[in-house]
C-alpha positions in Angstrom: 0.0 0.0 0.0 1.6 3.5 -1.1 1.5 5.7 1.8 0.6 9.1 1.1 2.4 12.2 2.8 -1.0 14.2 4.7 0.7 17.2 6.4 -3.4 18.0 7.8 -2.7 14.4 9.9 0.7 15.0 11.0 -0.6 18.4 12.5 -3.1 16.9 14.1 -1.1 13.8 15.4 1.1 16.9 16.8 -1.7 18.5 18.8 -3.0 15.4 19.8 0.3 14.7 21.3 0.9 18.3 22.9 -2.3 18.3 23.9 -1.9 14.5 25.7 2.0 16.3 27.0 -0.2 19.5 28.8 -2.7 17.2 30.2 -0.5 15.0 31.8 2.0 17.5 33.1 -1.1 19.2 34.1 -2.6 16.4 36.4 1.0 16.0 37.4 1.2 19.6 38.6 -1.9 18.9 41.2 -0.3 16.3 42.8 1.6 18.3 45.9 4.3 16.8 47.5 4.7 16.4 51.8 8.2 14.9 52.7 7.7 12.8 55.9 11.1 13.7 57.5 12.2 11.8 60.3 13.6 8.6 61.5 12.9 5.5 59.5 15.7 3.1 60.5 17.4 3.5 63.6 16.8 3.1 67.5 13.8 5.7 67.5 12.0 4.2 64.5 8.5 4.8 66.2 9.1 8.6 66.3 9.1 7.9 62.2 6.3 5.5 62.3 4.3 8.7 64.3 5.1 11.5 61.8 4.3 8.8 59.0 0.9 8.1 60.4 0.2 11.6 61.1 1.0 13.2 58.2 -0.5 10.2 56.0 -4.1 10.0 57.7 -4.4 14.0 57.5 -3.8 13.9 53.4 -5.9 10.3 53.1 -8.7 12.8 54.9 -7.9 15.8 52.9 -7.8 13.8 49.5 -11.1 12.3 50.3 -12.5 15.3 50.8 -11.5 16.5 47.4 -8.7 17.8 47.8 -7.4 21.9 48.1 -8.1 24.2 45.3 -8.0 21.5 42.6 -4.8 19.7 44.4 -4.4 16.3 46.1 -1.4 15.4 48.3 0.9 12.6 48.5 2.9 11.5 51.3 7.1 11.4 50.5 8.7 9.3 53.6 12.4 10.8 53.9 15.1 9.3 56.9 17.1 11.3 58.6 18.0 8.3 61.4 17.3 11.1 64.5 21.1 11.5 63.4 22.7 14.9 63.0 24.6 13.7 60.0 21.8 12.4 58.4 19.6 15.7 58.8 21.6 17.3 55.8 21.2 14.4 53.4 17.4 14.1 53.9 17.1 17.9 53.8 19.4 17.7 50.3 17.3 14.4 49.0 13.9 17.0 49.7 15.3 20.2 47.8 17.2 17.5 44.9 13.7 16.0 44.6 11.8 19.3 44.4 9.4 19.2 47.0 8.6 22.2 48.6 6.8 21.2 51.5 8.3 19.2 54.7 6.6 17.4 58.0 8.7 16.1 60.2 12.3 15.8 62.0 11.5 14.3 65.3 14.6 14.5 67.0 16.4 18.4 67.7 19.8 17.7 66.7 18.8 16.6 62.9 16.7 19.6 62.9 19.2 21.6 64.1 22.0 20.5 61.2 19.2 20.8 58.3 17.2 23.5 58.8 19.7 26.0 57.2 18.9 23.9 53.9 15.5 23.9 54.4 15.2 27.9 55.0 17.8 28.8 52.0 15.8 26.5 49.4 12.5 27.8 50.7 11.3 24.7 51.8 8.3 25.3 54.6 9.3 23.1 57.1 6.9 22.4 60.3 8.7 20.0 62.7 5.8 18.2 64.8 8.4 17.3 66.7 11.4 19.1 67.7 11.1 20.9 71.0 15.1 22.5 71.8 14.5 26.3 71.5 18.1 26.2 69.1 16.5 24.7 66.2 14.3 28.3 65.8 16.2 31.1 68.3 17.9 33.9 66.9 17.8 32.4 63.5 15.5 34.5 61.6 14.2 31.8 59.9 11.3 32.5 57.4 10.1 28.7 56.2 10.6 27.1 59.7 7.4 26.1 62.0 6.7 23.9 65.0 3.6 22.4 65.5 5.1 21.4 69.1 6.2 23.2 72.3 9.8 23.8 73.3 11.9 22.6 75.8 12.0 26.1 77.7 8.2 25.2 78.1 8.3 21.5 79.1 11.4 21.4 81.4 9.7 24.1 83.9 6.9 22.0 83.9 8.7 19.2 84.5 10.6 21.2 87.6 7.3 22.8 88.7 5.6 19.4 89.1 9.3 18.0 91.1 9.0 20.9 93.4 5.4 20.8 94.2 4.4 17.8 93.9 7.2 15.2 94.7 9.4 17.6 96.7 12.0 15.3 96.4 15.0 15.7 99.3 17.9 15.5 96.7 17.5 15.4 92.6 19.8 14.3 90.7 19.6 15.8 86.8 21.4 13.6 84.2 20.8 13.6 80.1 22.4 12.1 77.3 25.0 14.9 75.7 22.7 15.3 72.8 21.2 18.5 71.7 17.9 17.3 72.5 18.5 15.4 76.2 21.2 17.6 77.0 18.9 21.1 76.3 15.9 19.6 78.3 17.6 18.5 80.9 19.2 22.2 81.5 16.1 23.8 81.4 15.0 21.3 84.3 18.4 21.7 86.1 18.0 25.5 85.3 14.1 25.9 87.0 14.6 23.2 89.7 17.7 25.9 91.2 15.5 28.2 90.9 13.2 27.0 92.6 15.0 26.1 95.7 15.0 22.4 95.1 18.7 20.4 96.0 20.3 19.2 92.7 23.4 16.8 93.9 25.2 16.9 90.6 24.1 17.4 86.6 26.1 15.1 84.8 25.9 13.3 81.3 26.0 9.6 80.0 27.1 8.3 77.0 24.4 7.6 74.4 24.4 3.9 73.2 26.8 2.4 76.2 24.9 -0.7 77.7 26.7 -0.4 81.0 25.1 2.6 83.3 26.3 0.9 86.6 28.6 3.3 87.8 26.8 6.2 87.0 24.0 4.3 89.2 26.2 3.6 91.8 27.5 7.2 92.3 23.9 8.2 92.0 23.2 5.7 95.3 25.9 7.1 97.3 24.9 10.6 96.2 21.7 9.6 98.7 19.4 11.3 95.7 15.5 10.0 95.9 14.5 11.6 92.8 16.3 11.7 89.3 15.6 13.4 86.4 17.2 12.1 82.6 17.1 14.1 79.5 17.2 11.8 76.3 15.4 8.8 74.9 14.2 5.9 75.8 16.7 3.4 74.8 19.3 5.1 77.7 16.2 5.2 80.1 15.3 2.1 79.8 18.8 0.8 80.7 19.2 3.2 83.2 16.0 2.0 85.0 16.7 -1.7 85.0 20.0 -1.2 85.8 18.8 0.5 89.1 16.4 -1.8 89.8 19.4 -4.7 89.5 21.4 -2.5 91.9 18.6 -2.3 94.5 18.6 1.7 93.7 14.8 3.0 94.8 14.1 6.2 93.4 11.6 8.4 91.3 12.8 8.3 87.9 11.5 10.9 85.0 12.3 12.6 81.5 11.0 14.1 78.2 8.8 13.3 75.9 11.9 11.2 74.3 11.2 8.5 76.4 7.8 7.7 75.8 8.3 4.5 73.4 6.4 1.2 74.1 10.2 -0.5 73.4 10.9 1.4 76.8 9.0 -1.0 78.6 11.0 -4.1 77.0 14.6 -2.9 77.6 13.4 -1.7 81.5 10.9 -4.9 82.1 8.8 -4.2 85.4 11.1 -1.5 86.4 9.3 1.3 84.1 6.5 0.9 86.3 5.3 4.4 87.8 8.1 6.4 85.6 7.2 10.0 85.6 7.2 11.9 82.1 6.1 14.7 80.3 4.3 14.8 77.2 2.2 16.9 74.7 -1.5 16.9 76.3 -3.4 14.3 75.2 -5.0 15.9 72.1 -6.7 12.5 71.0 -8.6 12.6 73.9 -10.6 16.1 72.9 -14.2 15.5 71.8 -13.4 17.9 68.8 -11.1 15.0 67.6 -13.3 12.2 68.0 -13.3 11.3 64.5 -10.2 12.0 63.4 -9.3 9.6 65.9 -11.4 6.5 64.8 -9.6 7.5 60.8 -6.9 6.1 62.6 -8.4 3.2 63.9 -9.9 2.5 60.9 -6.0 2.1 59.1 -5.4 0.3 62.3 -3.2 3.4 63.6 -2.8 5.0 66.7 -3.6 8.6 67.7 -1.7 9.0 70.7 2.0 9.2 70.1 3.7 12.0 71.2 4.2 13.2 67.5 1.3 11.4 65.9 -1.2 14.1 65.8 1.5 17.1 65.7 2.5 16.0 62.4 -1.2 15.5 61.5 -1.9 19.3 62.5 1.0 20.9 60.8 -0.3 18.9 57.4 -3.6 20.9 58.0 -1.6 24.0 58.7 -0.5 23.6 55.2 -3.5 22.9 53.3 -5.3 25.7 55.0 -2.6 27.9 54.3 -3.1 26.5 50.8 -6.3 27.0 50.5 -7.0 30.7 52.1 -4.1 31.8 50.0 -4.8 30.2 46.6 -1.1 29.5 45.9 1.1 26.8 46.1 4.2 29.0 46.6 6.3 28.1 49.5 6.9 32.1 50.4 3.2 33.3 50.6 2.8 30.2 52.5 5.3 30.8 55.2 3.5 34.5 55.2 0.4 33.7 55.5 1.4 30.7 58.5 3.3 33.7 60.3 0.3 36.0 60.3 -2.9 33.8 60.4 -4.5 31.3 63.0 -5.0 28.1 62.0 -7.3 25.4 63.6 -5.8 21.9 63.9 -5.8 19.1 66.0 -3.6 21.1 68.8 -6.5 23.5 68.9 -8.4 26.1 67.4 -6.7 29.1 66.5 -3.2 27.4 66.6 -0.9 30.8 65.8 2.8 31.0 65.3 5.4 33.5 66.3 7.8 35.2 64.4 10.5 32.8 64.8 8.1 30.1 63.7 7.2 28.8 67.2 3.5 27.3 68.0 2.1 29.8 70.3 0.3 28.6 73.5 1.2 24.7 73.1 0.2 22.7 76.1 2.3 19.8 77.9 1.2 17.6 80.5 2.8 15.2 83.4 1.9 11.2 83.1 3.0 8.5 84.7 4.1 5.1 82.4 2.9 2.1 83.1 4.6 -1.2 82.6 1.6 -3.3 80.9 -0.5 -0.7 79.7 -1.3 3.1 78.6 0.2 5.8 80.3 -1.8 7.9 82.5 -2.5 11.6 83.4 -1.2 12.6 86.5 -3.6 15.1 88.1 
C-alpha cells in the first residue's frame, strides 16, 4: 500500500500529542508533595512511624474530601535516622527531589543540622516534633514552624511538678550529651535551682553504652530519691533496669523522648510508675473524635507523642493553601506567620515570628509497665 504524505494528519497527530504532554504534566502539577522527615531506621524508629501516620491520615482525609483548590497530596517518607549527620542528606534528597513542603524531623539535633537547607531552598518546614529552643532562636528563619512546644516550656513543667508535687530531698539531673536530652535537661536543672529544690550533681552519659552501673552507683551514694534524665528511651530504659538490678529506689523521670512502648522491653517491670512529660493528650478532645477512629480505621494509633502534631501541621499547610490560593512556598510561610489556623492542637493554633506554635500545652503522666500511660492530676 503507497503511503501518502497528509501534512493536515501529522498536525493533528502533533496537537493530539501536545495536547496529551499538557494534560499530563497538568494532572502532574496537582499532585503536591509532603516529605515525611524523620527517622525511618534506627533506634527511634517509632518517632518515624508517628510522623508517617500523622502526616499520612491527615492527606488520606484531605484527599477524600477532594482535595485543596483543585490539588491532592501525597505523602514522601524521607530518613534522617534522629542522626545529626543524616539531617543534611534528607534535607538535600527533599530540595534534589523538588518538593517544597516538609513534615517532620523528630529528634532536635537533625533539625538543628538541616534547617539551614530547608530555610535557604525555601522549603516550609513544620517539625511536629522538635522541642530544643536552638532549632528556631535567633535564627530569623522565614520557612521554619513547630507544631510542638519547646523545651524552655516542658522542662519548667517538669521542675514545677518536682517541686510541688514530689518535693524530692535531693534530685539528681542527668541527660544524654545530645542537643535534645542535654537542652531539656538544663532547662529542668535550670528551674529546679530556681526553685529552691537540692540538685546533687548534673552530669551526662554516653548515648548507646549498655553499661550505666557506675553512673548508678554514684547516684546511690549521692543519697538522691528523685532523678531526672534528658534523652530517649533506649538510655532510660537501661538506666531503670540497671537501678532496679542494683537495688537503687528512686523516682525516675524525663522528656517526651522517652515515651516508646520498646521502653518498657529494655526496663521490664522497672518502668513501672516512671514519671514523664508529654504533649497533652490531644486524642482525647471531643473535637477530635473522628479524626481519631480514621486512625483506627487504618489500624493506627492517635496517641503518640508526634502522631497528631504532624497531623496538625499537614492541616496548617492545606489551609494555608487554600485561604491563599497558591502553592508558593513564600506566601505560605506569610500567610502561616500572620494567620490562626485550627488543627488538631486547637483552634486558633498561631505562630510566632520565629516560627514557634504559640500557647502549646504539655502535661505530666506517669508510664505504666503493661498498659497506657496515664495523666497525672
Amino acid at each position: 500500500m503507497k503511503y501518502v504524505f497528509r501534512p493536515q494528519s501529522v498536525l493533528t497527530a502533533l496537537a493530539l500529542a501536545c495536547g496529551f504532554a499538557l494534560s499530563a504534566a497538568s494532572a502532574q502539577a496537582d499532585v503536591i508533595k509532603i516529605a515525611a522527615v524523620g527517622p525511618m531506621t534506627g533506634p527511634v524508629t517509632q518517632y518515624g512511624d508517628q510522623i508517617k501516620a500523622g502526616a499520612l491520615t491527615a492527606i488520606e482525609a484531605i484527599n477524600a474530601a477532594g482535595g485543596v483548590n483543585g490539588h491532592t497530596f501525597e505523602m514522601v517518607p524521607v530518613d534522617d535516622a534522629c542522626e545529626p549527620k543524616q539531617g543534611p542528606i534528607a534535607a538535600n534528597k527533599v530540595v534534589n527531589d523538588g518538593i517544597k513542603f516538609a513534615v517532620g524531623i523528630a529528634c532536635s539535633g537533625a533539625a538543628i543540622a538541616s534547617t539551614d537547607i530547608y530555610e535557604n531552598e525555601g522549603v516550609v518546614l513544620i517539625t511536629p516534633g522538635a522541642t530544643s529552643p536552638l532549632v528556631t532562636e535567633g535564627k530569623g528563619y522565614e520557612y521554619i514552624f513547630r507544631t510542638i512546644g519547646r523545651d524552655d516550656q516542658q522542662g519548667p513543667l517538669a521542675a514545677k511538678f518536682i517541686a510541688e508535687q514530689v518535693k524530692p530531698n535531693l534530685v539528681v539531673v542527668l541527660h544524654d550529651k545530645q542537643s535534645y536530652g542535654q537542652g531539656i535537661a538544663t532547662s529542668v536543672y535550670e528551674a529546679l535551682k530556681k526553685a529552691g529544690v537540692n540538685v546533687a550533681f548534673f552530669e551526662g552519659i554516653n548515648p548507646g553504652d549498655s553499661d550505666y552501673s557506675a553512673m548508678i552507683t554514684r547516684v546511690k551514694t549521692s543519697g538522691a530519691d528523685f532523678v531526672y534524665f534528658g534523652g530517649y528511651h533506649p538510655e532510660m530504659g537501661l538506666l531503670l533496669r540497671q537501678a532496679a538490678e542494683q537495688g537503687l529506689k528512686v523516682q525516675f523521670m524525663g522528656p517526651e523522648g522517652v515515651a516508646n512502648s520498646e521502653l518498657s522491653a529494655i526496663a521490664g517491670p522497672s518502668s513501672e510508675g516512671m514519671l514523664l512529660t508529654f504533649p497533652a493528650d490531644f486524642s482525647s478532645d471531643p473535637a477530635n473524635a473522628k479524626i481519631v477512629e480514621a486512625f483506627r480505621a487504618k489500624g493506627r494509633e492517635a496517641d503518640g507523642a508526634f502522631t497528631l502534631t504532624a497531623y496538625a501541621a499537614v492541616q496548617a499547610l492545606a489551609e494555608a493553601i487554600k485561604q491563599t490560593g497558591s502553592t508558593d512556598p513564600e506566601v505560605i510561610a506569610k500567610y502561616l506567620h500572620t494567620h490562626a489556623i485550627d488543627t488538631v492542637i486547637g483552634k486558633g493554633t498561631a505562630w510566632d515570628e520565629q516560627g514557634d506554635v504559640k500557647d502549646f500545652d504539655f502535661a505530666v503522666f506517669r508510664w505504666h509497665a503493661n498498659g497506657p500511660k496515664t495523666p497525672v492530676k
